[in-house]
DOFIRO-901625 format. One line per 3 residues: number of its first residue (from 1); their letters; for each residue x, y, z of N, C-alpha, C. Coordinates in nm, 4 decimals, decimal comma, always signed. Atoms other than C-alpha are relative to their C-alpha. Example, Ala and Ser with C-alpha at 12.3 -4.5 7.8 and 13.67 -1.06 7.14 Angstrom:
BEGIN
1 = as = +0,0890:-0,1190:+0,0000:+1,2300:-0,4500:+0,7800:+0,0900:+0,1200:+0,0000; -0,0820:-0,1190:-0,0060:+1,3670:-0,1060:+0,7140:-0,0770:+0,1090:+0,0730 .
***
This chain:
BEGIN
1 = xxx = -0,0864:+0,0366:+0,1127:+9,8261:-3,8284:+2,8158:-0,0850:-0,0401:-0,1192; +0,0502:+0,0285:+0,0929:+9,7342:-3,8618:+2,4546:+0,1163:-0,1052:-0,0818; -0,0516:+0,1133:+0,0592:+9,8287:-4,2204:+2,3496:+0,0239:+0,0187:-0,2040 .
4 = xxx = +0,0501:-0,0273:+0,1392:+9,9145:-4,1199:+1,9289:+0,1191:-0,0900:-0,0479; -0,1312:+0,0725:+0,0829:+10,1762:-4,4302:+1,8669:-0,1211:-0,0783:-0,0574; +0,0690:+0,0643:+0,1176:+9,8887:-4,6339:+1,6499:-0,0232:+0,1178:-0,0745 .
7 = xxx = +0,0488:-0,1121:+0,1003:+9,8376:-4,3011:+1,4379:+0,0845:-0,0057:-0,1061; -0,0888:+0,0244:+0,1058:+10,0170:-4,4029:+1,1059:-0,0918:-0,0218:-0,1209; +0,1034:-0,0110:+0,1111:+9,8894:-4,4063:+0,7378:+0,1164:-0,0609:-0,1062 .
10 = xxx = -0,1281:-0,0086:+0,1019:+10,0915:-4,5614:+0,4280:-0,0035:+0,0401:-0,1031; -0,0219:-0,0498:+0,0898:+10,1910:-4,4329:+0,1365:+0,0174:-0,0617:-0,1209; +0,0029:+0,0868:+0,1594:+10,1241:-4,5707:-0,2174:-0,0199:+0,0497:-0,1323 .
13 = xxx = +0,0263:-0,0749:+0,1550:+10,0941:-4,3172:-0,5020:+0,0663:+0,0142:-0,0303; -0,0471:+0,0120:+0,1138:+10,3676:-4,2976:-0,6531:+0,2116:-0,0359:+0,0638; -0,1217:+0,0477:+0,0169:+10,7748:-4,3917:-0,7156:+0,0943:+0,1326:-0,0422 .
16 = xxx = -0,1172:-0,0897:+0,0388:+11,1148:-4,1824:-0,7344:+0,1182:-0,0667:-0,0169; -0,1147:+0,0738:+0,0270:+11,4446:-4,3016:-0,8391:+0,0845:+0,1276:-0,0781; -0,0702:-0,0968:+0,0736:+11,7248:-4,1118:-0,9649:+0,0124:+0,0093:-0,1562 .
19 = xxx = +0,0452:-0,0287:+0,1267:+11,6663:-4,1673:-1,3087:-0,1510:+0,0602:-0,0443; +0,1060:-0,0709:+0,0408:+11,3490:-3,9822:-1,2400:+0,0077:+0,1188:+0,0047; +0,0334:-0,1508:+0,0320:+11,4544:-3,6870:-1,2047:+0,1168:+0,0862:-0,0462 .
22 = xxx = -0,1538:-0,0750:+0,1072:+11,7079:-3,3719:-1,3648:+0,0745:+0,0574:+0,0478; -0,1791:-0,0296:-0,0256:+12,0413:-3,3187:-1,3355:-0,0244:+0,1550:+0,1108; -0,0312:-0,0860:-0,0609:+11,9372:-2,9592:-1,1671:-0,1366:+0,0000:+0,0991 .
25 = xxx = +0,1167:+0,0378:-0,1278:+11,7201:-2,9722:-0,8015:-0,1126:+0,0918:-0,0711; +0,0682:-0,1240:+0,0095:+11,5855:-2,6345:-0,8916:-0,1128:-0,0293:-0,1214; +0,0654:+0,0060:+0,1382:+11,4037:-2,7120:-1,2511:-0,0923:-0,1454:+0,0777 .
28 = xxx = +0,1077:+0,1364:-0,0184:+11,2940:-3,0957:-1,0807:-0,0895:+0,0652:+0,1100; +0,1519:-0,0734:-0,0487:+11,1049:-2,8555:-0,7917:-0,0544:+0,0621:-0,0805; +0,1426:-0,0658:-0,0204:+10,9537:-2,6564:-0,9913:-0,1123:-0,0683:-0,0728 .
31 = xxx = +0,1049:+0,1112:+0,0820:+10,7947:-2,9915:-1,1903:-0,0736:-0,0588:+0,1144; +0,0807:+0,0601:-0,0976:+10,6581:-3,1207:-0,8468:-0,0834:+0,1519:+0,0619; +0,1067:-0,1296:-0,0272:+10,5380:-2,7419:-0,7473:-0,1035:+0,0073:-0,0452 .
34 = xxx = +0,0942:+0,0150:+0,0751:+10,3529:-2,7594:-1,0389:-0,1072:-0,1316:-0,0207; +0,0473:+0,0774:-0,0433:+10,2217:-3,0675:-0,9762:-0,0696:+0,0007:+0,1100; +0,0604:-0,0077:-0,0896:+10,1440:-2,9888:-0,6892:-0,1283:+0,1075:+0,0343 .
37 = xxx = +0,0772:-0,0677:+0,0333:+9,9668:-2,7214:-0,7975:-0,1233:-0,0151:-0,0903; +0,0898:+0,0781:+0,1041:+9,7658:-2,9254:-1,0759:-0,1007:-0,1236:+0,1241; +0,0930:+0,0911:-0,0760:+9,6367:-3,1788:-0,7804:-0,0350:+0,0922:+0,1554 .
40 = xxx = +0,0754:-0,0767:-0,1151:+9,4976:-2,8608:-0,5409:+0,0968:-0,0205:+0,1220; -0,0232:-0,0178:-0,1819:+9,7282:-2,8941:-0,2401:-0,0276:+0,1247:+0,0573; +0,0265:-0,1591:-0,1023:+9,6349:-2,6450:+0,0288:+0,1755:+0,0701:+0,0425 .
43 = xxx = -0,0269:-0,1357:-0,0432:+9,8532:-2,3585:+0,0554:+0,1862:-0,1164:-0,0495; -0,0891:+0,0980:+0,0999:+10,1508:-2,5525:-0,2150:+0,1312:+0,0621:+0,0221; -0,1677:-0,0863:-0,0465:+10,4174:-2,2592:-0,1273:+0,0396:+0,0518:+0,1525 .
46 = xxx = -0,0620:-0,0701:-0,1020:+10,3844:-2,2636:+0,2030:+0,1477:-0,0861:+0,1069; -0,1439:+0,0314:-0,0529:+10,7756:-2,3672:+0,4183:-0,0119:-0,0025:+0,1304; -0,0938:-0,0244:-0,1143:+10,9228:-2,4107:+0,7013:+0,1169:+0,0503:-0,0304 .
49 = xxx = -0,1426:-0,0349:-0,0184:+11,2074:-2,1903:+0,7690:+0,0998:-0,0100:+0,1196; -0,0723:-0,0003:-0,0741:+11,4431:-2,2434:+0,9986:+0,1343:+0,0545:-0,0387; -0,1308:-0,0820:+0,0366:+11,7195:-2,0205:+1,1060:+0,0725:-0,0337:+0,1568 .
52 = xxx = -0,1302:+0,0151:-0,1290:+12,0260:-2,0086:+1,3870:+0,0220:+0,1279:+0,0567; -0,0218:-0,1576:-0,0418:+12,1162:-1,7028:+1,5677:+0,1505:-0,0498:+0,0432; -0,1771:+0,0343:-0,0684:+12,4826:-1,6715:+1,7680:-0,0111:-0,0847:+0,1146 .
55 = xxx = -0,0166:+0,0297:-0,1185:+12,3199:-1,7728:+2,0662:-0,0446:-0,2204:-0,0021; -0,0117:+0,1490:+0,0082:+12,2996:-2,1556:+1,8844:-0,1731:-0,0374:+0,0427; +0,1484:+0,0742:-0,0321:+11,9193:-2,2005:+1,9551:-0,0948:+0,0104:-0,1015 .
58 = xxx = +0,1583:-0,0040:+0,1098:+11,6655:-2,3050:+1,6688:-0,0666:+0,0694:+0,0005; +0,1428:-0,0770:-0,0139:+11,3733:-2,1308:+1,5704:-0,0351:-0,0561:-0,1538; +0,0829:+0,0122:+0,1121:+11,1202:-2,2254:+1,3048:-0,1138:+0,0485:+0,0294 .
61 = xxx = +0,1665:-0,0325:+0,0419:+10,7965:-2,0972:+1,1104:+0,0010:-0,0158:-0,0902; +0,0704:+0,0689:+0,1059:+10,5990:-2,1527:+0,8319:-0,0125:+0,1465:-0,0638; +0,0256:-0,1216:+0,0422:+10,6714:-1,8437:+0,6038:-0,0812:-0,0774:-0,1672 .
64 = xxx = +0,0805:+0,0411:+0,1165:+10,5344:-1,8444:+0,2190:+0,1402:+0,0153:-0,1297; -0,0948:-0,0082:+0,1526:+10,7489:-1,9026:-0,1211:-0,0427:+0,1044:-0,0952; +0,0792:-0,1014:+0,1025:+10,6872:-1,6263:-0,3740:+0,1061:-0,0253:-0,1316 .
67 = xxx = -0,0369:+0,0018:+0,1248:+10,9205:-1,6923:-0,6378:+0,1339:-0,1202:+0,0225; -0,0377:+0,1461:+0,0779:+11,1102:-1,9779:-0,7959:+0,1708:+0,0610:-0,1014; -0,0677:-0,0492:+0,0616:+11,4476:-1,8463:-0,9246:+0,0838:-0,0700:-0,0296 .
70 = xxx = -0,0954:+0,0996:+0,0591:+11,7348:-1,9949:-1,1336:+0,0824:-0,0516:+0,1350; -0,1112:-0,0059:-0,1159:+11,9825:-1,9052:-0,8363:-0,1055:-0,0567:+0,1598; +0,0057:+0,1032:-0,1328:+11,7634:-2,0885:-0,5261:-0,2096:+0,0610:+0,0099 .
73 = xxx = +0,1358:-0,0378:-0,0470:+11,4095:-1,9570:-0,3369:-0,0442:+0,1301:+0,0527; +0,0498:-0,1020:-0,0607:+11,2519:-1,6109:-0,2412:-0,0941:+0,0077:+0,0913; +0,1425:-0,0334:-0,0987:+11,0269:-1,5179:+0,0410:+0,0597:+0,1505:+0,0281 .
76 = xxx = +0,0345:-0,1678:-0,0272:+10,9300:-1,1957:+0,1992:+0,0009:-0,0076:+0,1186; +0,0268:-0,0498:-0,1147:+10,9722:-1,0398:+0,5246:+0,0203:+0,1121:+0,0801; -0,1136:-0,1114:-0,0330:+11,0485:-0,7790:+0,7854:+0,1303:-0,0407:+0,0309 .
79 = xxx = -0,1398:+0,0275:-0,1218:+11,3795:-0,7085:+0,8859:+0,0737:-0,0040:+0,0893; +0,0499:-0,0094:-0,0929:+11,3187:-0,6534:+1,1458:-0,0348:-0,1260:+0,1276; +0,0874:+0,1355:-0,1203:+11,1867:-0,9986:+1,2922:+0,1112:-0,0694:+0,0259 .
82 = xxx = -0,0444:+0,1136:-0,1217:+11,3144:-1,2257:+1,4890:+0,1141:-0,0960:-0,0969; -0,0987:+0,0891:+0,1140:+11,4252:-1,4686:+1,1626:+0,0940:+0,1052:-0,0724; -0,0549:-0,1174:+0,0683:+11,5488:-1,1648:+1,0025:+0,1682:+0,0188:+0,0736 .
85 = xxx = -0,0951:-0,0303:-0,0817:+11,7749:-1,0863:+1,2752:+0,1309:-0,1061:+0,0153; -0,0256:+0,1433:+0,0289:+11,8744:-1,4746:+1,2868:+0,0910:-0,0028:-0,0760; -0,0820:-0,0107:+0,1485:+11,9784:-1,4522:+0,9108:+0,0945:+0,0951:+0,0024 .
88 = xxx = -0,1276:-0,1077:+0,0250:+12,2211:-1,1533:+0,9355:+0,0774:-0,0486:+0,1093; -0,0982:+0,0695:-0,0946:+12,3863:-1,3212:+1,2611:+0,0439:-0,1642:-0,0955; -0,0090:+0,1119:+0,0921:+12,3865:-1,6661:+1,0448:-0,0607:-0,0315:-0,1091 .
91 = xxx = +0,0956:+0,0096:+0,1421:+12,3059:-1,6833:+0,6762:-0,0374:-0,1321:-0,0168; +0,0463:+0,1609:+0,0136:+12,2559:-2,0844:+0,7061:-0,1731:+0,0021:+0,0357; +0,0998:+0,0653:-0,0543:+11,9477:-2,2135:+0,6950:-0,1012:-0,1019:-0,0523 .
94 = xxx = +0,0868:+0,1407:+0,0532:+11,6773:-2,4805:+0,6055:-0,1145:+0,0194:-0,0340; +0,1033:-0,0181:+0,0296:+11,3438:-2,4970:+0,4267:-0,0765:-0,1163:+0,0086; +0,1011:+0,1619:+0,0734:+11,0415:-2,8106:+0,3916:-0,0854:+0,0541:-0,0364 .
97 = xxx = +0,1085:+0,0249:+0,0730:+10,7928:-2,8629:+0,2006:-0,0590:-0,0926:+0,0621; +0,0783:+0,0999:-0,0178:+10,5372:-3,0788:+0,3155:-0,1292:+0,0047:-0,1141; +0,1120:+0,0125:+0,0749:+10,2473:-3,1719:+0,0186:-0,0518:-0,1726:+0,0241 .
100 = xxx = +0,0480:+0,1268:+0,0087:+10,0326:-3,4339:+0,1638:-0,0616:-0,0579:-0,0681; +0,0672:+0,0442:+0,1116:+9,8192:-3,5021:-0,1089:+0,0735:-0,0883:-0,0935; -0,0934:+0,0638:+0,0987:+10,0983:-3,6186:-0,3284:+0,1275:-0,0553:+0,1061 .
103 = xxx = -0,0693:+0,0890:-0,0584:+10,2734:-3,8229:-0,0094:+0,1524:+0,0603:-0,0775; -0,0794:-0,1095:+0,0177:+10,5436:-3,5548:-0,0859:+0,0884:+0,1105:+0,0933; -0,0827:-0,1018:-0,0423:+10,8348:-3,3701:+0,0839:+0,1265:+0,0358:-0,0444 .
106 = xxx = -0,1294:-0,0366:+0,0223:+11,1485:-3,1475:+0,0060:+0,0400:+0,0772:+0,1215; -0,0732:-0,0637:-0,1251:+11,4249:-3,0561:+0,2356:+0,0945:+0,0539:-0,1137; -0,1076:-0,1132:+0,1347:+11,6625:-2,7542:+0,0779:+0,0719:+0,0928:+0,1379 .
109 = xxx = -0,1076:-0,0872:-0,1501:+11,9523:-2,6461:+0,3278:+0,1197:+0,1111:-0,1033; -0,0778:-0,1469:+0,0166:+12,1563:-2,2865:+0,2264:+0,0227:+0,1106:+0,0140; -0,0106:-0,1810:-0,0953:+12,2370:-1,9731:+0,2784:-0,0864:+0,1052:-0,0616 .
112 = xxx = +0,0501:-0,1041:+0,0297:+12,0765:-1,6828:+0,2572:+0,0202:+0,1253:-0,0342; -0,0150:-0,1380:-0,0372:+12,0821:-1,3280:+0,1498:-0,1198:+0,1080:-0,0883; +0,0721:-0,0740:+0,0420:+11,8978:-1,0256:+0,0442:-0,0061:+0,0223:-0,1630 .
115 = xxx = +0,0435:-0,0502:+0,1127:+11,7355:-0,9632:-0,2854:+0,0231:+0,1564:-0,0246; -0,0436:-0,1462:+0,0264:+11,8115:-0,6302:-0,4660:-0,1704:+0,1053:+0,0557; +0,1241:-0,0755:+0,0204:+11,5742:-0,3390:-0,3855:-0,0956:+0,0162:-0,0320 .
118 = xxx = +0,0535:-0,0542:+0,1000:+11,4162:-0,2627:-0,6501:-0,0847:-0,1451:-0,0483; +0,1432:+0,0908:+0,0106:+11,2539:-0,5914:-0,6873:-0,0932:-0,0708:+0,1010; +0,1181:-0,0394:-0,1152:+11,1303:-0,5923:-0,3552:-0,0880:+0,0672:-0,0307 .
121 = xxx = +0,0557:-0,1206:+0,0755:+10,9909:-0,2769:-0,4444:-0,1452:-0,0387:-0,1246; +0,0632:+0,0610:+0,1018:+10,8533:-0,4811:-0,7694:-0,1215:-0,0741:+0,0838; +0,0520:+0,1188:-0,1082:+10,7387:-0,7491:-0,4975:-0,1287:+0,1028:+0,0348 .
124 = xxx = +0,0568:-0,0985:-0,1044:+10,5999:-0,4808:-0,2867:-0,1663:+0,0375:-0,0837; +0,0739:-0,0644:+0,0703:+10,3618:-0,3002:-0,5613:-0,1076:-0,0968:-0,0548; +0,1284:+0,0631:+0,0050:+10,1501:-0,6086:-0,6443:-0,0530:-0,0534:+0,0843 .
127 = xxx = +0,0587:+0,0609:-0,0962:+10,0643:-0,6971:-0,3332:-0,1471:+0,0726:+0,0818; +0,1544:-0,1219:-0,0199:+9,6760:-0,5799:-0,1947:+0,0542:+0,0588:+0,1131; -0,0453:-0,0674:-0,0896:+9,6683:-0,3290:+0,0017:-0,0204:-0,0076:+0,1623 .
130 = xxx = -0,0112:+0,0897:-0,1668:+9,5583:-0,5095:+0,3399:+0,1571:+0,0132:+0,0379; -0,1528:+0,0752:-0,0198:+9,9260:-0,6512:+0,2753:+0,0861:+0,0832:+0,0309; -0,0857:-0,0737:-0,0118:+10,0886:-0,3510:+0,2225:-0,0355:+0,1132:+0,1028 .
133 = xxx = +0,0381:-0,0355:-0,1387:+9,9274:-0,1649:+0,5303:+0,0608:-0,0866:+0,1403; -0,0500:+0,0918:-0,0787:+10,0225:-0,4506:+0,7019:+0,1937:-0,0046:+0,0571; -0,1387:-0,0123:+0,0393:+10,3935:-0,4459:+0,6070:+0,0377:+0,1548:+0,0798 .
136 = xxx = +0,0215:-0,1317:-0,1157:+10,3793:-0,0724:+0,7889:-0,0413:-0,0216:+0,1227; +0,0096:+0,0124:-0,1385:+10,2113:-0,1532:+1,0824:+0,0460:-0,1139:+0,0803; -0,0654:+0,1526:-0,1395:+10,3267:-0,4990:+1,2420:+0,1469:+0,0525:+0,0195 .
139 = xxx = -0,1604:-0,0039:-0,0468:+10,6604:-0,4261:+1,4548:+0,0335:-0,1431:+0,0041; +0,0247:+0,0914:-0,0428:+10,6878:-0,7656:+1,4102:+0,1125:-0,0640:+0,0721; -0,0977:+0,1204:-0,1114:+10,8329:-1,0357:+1,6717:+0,0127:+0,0573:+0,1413 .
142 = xxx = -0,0110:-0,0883:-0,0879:+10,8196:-0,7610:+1,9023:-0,1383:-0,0156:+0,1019; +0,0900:-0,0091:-0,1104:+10,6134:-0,7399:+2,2179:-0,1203:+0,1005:-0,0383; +0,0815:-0,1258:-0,0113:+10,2800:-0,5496:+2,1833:-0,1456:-0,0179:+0,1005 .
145 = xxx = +0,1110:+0,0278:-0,0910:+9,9879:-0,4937:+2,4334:-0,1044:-0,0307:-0,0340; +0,1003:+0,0628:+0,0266:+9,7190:-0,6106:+2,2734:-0,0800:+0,0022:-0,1472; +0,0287:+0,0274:+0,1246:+9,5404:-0,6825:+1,9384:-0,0366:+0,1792:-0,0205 .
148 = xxx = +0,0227:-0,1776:-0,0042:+9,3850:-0,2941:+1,9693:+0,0688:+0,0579:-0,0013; -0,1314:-0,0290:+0,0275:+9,7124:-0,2023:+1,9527:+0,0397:+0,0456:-0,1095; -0,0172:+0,0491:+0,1130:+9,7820:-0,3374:+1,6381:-0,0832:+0,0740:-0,1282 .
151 = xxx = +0,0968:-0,0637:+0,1015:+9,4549:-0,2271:+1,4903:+0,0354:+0,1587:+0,0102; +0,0053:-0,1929:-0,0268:+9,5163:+0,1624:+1,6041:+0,0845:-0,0071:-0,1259; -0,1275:-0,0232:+0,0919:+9,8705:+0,1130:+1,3821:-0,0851:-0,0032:-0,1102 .
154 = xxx = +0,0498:+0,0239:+0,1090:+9,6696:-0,0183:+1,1081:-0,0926:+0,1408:-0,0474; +0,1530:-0,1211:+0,0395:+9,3692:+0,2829:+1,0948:+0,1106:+0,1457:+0,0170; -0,0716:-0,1403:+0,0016:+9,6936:+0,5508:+1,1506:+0,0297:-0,0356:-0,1280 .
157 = xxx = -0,0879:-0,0237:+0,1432:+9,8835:+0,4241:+0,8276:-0,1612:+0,0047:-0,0874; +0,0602:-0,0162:+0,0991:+9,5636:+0,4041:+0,6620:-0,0063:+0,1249:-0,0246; -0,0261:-0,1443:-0,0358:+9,5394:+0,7458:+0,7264:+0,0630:+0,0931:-0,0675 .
160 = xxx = -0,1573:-0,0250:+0,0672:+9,8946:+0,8232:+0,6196:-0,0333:+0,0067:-0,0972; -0,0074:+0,0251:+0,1463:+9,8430:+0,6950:+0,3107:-0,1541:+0,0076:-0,1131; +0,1029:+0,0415:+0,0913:+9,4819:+0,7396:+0,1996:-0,0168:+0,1022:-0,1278 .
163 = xxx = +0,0236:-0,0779:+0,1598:+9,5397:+0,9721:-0,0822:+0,1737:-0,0228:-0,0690; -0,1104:-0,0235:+0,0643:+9,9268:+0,8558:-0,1914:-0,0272:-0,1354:+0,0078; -0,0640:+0,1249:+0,0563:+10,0926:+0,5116:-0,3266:+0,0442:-0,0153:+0,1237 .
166 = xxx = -0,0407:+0,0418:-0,1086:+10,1698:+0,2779:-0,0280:+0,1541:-0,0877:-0,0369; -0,1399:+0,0275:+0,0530:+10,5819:+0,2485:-0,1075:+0,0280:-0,1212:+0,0956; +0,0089:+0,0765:-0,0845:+10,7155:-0,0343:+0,0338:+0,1469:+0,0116:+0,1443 .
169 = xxx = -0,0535:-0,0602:-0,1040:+10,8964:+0,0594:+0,3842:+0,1169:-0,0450:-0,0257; -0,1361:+0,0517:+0,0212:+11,2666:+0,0043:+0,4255:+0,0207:-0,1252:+0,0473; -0,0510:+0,1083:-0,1324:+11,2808:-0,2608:+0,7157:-0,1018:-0,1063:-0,0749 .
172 = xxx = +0,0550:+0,1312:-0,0025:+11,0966:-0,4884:+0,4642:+0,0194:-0,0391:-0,1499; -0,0928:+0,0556:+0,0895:+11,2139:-0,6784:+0,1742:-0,0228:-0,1482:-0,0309; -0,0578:+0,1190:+0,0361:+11,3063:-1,0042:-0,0220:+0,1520:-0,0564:+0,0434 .
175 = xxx = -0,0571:+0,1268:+0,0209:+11,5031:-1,3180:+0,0625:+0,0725:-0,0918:-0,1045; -0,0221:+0,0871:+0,0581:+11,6871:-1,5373:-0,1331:+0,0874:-0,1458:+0,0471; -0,0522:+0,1273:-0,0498:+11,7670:-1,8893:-0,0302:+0,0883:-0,0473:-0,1170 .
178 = xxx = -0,0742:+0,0682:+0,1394:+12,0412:-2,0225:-0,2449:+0,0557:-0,1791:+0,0582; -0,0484:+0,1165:-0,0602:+12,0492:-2,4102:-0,1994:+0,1365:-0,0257:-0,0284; -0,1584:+0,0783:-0,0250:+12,3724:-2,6454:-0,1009:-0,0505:-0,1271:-0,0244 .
181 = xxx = +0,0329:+0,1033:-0,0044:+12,1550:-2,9257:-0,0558:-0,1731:-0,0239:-0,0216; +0,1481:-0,0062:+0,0144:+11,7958:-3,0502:-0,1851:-0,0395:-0,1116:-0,0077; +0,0504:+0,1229:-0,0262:+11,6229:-3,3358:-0,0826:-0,1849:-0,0447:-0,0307 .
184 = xxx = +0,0998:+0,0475:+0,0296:+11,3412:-3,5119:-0,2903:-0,0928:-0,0905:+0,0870; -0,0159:+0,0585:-0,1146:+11,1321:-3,7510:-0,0326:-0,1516:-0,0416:-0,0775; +0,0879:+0,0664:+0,0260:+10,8774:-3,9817:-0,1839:-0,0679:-0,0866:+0,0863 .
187 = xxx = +0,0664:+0,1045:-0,1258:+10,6096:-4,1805:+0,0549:+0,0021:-0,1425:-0,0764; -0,0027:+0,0954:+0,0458:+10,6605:-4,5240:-0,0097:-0,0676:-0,1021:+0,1150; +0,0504:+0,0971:-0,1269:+10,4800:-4,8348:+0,1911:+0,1048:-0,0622:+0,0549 .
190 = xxx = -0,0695:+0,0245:-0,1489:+10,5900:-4,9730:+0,5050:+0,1043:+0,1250:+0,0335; -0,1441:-0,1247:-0,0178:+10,8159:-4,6418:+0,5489:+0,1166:-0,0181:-0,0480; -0,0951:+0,0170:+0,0718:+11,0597:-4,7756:+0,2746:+0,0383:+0,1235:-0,0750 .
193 = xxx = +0,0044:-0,1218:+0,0881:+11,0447:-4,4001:+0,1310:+0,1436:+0,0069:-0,0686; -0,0838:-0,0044:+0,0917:+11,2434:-4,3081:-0,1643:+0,0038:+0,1076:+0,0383; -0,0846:-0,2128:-0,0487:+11,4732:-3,9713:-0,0845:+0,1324:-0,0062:-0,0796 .
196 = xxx = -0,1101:-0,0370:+0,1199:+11,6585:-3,8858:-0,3528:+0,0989:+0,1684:+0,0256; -0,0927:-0,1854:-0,0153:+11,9543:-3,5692:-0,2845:+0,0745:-0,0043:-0,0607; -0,1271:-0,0909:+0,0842:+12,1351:-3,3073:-0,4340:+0,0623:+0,0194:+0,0528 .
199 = xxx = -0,1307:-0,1041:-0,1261:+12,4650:-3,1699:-0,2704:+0,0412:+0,0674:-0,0973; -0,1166:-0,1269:+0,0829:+12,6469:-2,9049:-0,4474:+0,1384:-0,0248:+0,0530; -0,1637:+0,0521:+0,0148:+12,9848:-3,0335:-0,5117:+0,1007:+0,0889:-0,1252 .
202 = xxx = -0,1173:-0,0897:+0,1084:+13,2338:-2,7482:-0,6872:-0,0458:+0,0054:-0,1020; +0,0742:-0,0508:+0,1050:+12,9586:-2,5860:-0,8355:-0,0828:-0,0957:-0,0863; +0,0478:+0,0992:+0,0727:+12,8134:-2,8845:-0,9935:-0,1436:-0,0820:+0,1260 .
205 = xxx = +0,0024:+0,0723:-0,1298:+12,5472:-3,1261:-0,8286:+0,0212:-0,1603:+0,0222; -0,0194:+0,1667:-0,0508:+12,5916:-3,4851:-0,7132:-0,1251:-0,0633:+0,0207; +0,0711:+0,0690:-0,0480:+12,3067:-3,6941:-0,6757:-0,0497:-0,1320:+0,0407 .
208 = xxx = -0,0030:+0,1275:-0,0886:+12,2293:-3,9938:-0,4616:-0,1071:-0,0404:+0,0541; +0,0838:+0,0906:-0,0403:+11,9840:-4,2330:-0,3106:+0,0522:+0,0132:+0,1257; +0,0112:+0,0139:-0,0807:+11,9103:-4,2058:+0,0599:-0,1256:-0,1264:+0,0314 .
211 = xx = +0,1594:+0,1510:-0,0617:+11,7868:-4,5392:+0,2964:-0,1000:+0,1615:+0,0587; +0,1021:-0,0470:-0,0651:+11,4818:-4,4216:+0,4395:+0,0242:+0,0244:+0,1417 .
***
């Protein structure tokens, strides 16, 4: 057994209150993104997603944020996978943020659905081409026999494609998370943390002070 109940740290850099932040969740993340981006956190867009299927059993991973939109959050994936599959059985689902540097988390619960084509597509075309080789060969979530496997897929599409534009496949695409609910979450000492939320109340949002 690994004894880890003395493993605790407190939190003292900084204060939240609802007069700190604006009327819309979406505009006050992307002032702590950026922030968070101004004090180096490691890897500042990357989430937890969690999704539901029919059969009622959790699943989370740690996908990546790529864009910041009026209407909620984008990521990228196949459609193939496992969460993918998830999301079209139940569009609910949940995101965090964790930025430890800035004693920093957001929770953002809503539904999901697909981004148009064509800016997948957009998505698709600046991404290197590792990525977009990649995006072709992983079946992902799927069973495969072994990493050599994987690599063969990879050295066929290179193949495929080494004298044309690598389009971006069908079974893979943009996300859009459109929040319901967004939860600010300031580290405060002794674990008094300040958590400030949004709810979406008939189109409008509500915001409130959570105890810790």
């Amino acid at each position: 057994m690994i004894d880890i109940s003395d493993l605790r740290r407190d939190f003292t850099l900084k204060t939240l209150d609802t007069q700190d932040v604006l009327p819309d969740p979406i505009q006050q993340f992307e002032i702590w993104f950026k922030e968070s981006l101004e004090a180096e956190v490691l890897e500042p867009n990357a989430m937890n997603l969690a999704t539901v299927g029919l059969d009622l059993k959790p699943s989370s991973r740690v996908v990546l944020l790529k864009q910041i939109r009026k209407g909620g959050f984008v990521f990228f994936t196949n459609y193939d996978s496992r969460k993918a599959k998830q999301i079209e059985e139940n569009p609910n689902c949940a995101l965090t943020f964790i930025w430890n540097e800035l004693e920093r988390q957001v929770r953002i619960e809503g539904r999901v659905e697909k981004i148009l084509p064509e800016e997948s597509d957009s998505y698709f075309e600046r991404r290197p081409i590792g990525s977009k080789l990649g995006a072709w060969s992983s079946p992902q979530s799927s069973i495969i026999p072994s990493r050599e496997y994987l690599e063969g897929l990879v050295a066929d599409f290179e193949k495929r494609f080494a004298d044309v534009d690598v389009k971006r496949p069908d079974n893979w695409g943009g996300y859009l998370v459109r929040p319901i609910l967004v939860e600010f979450w300031q580290g405060r000492k002794s674990r008094l943390h300040d958590r400030i939320q949004y709810s979406n109340v008939n189109g409008g949002w509500e915001i409130n002070r959570l105890a810790p």
